[in-house]
Backbone bond lengths (Angstrom), bond angles and torsions (degrees), N, CA, C in turn:
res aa  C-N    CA-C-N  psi(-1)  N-CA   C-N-CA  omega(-1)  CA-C   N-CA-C  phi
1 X - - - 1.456 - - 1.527 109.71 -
2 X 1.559 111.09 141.61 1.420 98.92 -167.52 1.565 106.94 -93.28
3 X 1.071 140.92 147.54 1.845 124.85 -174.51 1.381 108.51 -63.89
4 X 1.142 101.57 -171.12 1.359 108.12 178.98 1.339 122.96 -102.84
5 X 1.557 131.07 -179.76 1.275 129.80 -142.49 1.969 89.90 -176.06
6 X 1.407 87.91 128.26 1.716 108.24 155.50 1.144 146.07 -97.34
7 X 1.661 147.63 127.25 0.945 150.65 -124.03 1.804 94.70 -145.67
8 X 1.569 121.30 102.93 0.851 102.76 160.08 1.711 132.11 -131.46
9 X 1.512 107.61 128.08 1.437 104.05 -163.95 1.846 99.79 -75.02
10 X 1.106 83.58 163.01 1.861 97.08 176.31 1.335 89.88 -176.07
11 X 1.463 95.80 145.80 1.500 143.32 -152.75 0.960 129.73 -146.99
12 X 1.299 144.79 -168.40 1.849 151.29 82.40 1.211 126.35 -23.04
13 X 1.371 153.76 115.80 1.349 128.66 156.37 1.198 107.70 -28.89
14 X 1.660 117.34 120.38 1.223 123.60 137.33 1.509 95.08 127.21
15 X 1.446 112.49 1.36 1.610 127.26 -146.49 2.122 91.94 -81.94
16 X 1.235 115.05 -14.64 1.203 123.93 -173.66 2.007 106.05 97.15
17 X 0.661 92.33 22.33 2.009 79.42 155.59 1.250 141.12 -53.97
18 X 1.315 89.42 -53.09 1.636 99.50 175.92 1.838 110.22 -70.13
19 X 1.360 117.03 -36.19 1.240 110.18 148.77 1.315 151.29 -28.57
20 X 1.418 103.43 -36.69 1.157 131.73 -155.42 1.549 101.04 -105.04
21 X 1.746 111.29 -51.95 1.637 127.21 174.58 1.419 100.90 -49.17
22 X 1.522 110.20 -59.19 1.930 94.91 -172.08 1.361 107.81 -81.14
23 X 1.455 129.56 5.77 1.724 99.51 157.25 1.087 110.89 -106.08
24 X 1.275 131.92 5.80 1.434 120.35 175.12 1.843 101.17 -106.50
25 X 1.151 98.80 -1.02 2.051 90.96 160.55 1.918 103.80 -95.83
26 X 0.876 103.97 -11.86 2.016 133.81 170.48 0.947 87.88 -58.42
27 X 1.082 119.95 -72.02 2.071 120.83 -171.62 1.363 149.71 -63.89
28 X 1.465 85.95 -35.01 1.620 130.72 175.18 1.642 102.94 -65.58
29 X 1.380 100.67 -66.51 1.500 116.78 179.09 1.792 111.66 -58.83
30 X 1.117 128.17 -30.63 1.146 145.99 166.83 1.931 106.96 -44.90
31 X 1.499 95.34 -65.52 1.305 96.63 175.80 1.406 113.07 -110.14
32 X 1.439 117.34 55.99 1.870 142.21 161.04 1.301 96.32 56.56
33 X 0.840 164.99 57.04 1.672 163.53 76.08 1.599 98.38 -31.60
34 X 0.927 104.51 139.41 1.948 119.07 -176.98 1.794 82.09 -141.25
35 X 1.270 120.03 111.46 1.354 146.44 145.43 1.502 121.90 -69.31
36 X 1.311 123.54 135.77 1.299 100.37 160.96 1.677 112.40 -122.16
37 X 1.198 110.32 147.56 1.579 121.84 179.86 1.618 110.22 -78.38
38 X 1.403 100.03 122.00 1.281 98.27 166.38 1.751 111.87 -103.06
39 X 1.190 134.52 104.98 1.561 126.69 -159.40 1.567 79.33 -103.88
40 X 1.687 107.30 144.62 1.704 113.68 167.19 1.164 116.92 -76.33
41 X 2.010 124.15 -11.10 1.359 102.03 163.67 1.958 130.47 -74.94
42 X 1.113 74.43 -0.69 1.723 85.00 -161.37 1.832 108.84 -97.01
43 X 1.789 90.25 -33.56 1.436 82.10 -176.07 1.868 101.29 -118.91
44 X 0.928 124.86 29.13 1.673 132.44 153.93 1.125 115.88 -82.12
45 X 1.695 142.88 -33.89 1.494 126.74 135.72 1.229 147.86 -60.86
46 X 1.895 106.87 -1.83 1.354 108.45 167.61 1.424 116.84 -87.45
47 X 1.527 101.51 -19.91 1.631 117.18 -164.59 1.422 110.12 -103.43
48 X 1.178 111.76 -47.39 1.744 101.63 155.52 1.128 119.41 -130.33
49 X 1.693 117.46 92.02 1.162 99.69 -178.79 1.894 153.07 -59.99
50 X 1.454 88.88 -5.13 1.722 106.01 173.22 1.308 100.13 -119.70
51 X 0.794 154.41 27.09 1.662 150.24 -170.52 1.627 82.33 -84.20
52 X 1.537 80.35 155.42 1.884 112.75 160.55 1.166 121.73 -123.21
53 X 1.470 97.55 -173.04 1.785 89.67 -169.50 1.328 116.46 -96.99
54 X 1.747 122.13 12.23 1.431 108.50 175.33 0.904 123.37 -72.84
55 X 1.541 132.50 -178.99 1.366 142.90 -155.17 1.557 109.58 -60.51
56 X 1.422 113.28 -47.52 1.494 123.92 165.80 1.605 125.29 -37.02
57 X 1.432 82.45 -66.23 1.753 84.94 173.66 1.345 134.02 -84.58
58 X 1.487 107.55 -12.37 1.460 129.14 166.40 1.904 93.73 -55.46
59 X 1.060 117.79 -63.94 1.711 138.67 -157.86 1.599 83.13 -65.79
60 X 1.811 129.61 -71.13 1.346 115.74 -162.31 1.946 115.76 -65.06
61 X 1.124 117.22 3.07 1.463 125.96 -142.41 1.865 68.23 -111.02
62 X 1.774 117.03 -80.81 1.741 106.34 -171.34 1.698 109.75 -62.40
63 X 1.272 109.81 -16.51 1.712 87.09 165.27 1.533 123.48 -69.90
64 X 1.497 105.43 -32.36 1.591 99.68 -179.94 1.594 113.02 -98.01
65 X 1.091 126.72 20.98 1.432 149.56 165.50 2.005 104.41 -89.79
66 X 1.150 108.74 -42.44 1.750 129.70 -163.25 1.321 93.06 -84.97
67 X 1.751 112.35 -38.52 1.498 96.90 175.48 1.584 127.49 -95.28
68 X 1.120 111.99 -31.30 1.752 116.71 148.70 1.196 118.51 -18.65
69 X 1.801 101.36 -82.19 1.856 93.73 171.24 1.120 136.23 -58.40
70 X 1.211 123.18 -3.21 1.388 140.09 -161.57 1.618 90.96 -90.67
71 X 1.441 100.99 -80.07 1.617 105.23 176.51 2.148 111.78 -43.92
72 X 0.795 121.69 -37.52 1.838 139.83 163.94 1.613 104.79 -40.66
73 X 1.323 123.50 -56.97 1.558 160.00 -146.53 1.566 75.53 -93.96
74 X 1.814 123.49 -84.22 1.392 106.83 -170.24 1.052 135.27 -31.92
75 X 1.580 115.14 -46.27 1.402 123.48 -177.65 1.328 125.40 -83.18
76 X 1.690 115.14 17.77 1.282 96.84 -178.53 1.806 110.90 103.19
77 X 1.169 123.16 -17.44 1.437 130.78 178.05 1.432 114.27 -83.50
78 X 1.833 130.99 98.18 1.147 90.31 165.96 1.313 127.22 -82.49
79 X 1.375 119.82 164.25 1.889 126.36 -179.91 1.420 111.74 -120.18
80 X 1.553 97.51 143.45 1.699 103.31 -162.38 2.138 76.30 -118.33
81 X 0.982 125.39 115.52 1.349 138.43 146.69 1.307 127.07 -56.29
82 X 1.236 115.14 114.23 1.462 108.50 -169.30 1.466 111.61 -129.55
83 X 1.107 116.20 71.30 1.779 143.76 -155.49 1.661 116.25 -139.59
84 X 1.488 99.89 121.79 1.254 97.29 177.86 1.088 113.01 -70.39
85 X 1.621 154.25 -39.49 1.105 142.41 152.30 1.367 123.69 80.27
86 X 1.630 92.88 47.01 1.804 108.44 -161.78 1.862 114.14 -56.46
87 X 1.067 122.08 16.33 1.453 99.95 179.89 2.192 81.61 -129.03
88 X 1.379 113.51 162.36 1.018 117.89 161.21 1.525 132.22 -72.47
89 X 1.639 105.16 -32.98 1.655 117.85 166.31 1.692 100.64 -45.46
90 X 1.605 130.86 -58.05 1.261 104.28 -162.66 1.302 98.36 -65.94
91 X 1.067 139.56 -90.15 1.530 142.65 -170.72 1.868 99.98 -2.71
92 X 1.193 101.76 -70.20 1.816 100.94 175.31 1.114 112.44 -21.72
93 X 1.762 112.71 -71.87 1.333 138.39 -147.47 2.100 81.82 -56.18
94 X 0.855 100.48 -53.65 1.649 104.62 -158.37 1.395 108.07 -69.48
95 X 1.388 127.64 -19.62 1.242 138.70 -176.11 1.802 100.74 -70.64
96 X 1.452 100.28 -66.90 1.536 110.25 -178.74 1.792 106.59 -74.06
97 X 0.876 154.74 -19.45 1.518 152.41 148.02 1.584 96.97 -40.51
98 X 1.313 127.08 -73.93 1.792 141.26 -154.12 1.620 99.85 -82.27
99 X 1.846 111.04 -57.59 1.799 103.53 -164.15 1.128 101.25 64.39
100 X 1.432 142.40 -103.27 1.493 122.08 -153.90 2.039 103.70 -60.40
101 X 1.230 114.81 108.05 1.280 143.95 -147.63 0.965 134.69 -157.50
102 X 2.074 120.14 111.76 1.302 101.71 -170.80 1.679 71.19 -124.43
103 X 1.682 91.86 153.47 2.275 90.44 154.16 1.510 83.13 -117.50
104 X 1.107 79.95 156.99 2.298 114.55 167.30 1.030 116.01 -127.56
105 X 0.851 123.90 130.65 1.846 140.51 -175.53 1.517 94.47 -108.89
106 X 1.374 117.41 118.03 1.232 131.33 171.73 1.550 102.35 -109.84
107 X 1.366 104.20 105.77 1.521 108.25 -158.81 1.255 110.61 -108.52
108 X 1.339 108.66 94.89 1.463 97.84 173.12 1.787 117.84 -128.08
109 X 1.190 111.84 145.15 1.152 125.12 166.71 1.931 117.10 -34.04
110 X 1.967 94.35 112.79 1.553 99.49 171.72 1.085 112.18 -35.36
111 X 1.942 137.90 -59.57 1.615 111.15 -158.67 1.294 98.42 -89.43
112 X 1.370 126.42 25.86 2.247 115.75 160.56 1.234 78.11 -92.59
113 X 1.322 149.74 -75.23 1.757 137.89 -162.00 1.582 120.23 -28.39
114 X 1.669 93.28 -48.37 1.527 88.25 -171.26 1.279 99.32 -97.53
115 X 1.334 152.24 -9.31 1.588 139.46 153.92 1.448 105.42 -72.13
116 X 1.431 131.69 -3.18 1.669 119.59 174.47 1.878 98.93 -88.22
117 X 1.576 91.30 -59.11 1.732 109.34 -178.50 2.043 120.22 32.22
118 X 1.513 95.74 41.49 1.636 108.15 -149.65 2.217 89.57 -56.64
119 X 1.461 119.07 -16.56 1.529 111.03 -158.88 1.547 98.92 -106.09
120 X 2.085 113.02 -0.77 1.957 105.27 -170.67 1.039 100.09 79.09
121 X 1.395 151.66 39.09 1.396 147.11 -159.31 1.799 95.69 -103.97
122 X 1.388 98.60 -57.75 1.576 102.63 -167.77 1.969 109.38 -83.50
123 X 1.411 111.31 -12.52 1.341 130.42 -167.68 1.914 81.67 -95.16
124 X 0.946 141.17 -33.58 1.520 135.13 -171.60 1.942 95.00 -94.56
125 X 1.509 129.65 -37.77 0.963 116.66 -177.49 1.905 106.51 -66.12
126 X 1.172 109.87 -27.43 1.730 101.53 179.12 1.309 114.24 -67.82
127 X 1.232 115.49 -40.32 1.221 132.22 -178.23 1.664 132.83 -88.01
128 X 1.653 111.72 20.21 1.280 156.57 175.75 1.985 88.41 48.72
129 X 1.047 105.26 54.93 1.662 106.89 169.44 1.490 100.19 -98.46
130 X 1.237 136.98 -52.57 1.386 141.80 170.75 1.744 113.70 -95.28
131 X 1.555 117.75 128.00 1.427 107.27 -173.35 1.754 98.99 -138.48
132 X 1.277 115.67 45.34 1.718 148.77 174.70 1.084 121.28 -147.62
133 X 1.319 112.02 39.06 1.647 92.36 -175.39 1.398 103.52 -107.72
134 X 1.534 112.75 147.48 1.546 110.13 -170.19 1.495 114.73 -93.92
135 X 1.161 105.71 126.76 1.764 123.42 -166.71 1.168 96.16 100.65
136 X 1.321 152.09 19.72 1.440 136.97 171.85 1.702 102.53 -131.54
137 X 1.683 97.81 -73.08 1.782 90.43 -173.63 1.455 103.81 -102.53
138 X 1.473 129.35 -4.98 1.352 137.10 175.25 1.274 114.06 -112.30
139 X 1.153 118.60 156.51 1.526 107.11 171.97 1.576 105.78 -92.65
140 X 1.570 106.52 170.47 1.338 97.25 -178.60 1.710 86.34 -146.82
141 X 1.602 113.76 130.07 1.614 135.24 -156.53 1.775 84.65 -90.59
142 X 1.182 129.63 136.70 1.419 135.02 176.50 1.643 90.75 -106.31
143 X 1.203 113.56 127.34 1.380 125.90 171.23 1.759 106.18 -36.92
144 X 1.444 95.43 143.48 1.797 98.66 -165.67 1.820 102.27 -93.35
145 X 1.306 89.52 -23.52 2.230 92.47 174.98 1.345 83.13 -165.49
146 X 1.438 98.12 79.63 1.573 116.23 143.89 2.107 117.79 -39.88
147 X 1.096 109.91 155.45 1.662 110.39 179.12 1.594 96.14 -83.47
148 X 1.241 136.60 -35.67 0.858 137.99 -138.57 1.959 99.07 179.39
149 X 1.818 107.54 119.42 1.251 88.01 -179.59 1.713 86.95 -135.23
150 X 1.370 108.64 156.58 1.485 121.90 -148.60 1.821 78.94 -125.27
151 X 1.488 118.32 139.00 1.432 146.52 126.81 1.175 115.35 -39.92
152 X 1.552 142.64 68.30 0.946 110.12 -178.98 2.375 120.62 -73.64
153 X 1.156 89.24 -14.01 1.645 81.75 176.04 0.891 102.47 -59.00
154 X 1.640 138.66 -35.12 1.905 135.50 -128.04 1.592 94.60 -119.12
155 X 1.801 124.89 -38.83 1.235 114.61 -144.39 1.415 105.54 -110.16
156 X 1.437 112.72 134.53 1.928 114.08 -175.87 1.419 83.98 -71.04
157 X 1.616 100.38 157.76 1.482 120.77 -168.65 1.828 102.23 -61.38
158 X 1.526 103.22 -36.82 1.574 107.27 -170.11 1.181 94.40 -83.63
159 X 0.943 154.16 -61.23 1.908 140.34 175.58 1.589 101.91 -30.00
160 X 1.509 130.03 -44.14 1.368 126.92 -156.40 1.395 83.87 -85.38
161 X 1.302 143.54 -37.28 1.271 115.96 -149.13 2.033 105.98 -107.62
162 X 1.707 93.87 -17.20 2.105 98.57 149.63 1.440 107.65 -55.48
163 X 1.587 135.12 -43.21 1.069 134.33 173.97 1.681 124.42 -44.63
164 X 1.016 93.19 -52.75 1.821 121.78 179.78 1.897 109.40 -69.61
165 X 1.465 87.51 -38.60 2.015 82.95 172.04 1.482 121.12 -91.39
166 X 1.678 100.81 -12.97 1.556 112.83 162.67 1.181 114.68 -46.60
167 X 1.849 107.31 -71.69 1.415 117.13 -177.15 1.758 108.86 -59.45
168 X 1.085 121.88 -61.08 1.635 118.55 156.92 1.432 98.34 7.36
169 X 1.750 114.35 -105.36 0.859 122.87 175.82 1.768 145.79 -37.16
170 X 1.052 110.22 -26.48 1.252 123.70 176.94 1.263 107.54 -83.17
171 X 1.619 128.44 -12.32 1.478 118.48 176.82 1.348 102.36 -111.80
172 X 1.371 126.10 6.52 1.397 134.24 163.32 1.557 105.94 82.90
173 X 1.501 118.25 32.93 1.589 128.92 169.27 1.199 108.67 -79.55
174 X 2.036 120.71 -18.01 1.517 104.70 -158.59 1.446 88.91 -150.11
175 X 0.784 124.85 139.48 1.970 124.00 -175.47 1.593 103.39 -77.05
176 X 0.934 125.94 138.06 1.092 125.95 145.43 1.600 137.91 -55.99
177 X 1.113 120.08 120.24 1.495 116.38 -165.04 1.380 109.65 -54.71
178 X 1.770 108.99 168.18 1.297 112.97 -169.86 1.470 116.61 -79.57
């Protein structure tokens, strides 16, 4: 059995990740790998449940996200991360914790984010409902040599995530079928 291996998308809000996370667990599962997604909306209220979005808790929120998958990754789970993860240190931090490690830059253009805006994210930042949002009141660091960087205006989610099992494979995280 080959171990396991982490997958983490980073983006923009709205940049298509989560798009991207369920077709590339689509794929995975296709060829019997069962991944599990860790998305930061889903698991930032299990992990801190009062946290905010400053720099502090932004930083304690992807450290205990980095260690989840990590412990996930030990046992044999791979994890596809589906976190914008606006500074490059977390992404690092999680790279060197795990090693078997890809990041993805799901790159898409600020005004496709805020004409997708499927959660009010950028429609609440005008309207001082959100005052963290990354690419608006925070900056957000785009990976400097991404493993793999995805179009998100240009690329169907299943092209981005053949992309993602390409690289998979080519660093010897995922076998190639028979």
């Amino acid at each position: 059995m080959t171990p396991a291996f982490a997958v983490w998308l980073t983006g923009l809000p709205s940049a298509g990740k989560s798009t991207v996370a369920r077709a590339l667990a689509d794929e995975l599962a296709a060829r019997g790998v069962a991944a599990a997604i860790l998305e930061s909306d889903v698991m930032r209220p299990l992990l801190m449940a009062h946290a905010g979005y400053d720099d502090a808790d932004r930083d304690a929120f992807y450290r205990a996200l980095a260690y989840v998958g990590s412990l996930l990754v030990a046992h044999g789970v791979p994890v596809i991360f589906d976190a914008t993860a606006n500074r490059r240190s977390y992404r690092a931090r999680a790279r060197a914790r795990i090693g078997r490690f890809l990041e993805v830059y799901v790159e898409t253009p600020l005004e496709l984010c805020v004409a997708r805006d499927p959660k009010g994210l950028y429609r609440g930042s005008r309207s001082g409902g959100a005052s963290h949002l990354p690419g608006v009141q925070v900056a957000y660091e785009p990976p400097e040599h991404p493993d793999v960087r995805i179009e998100g205006a240009r690329t169907a989610p299943q092209s981005a995530a053949g992309a993602i099992v390409a690289a998979l494979e080519s660093r010897g995280f995922l076998a190639q079928p028979s």
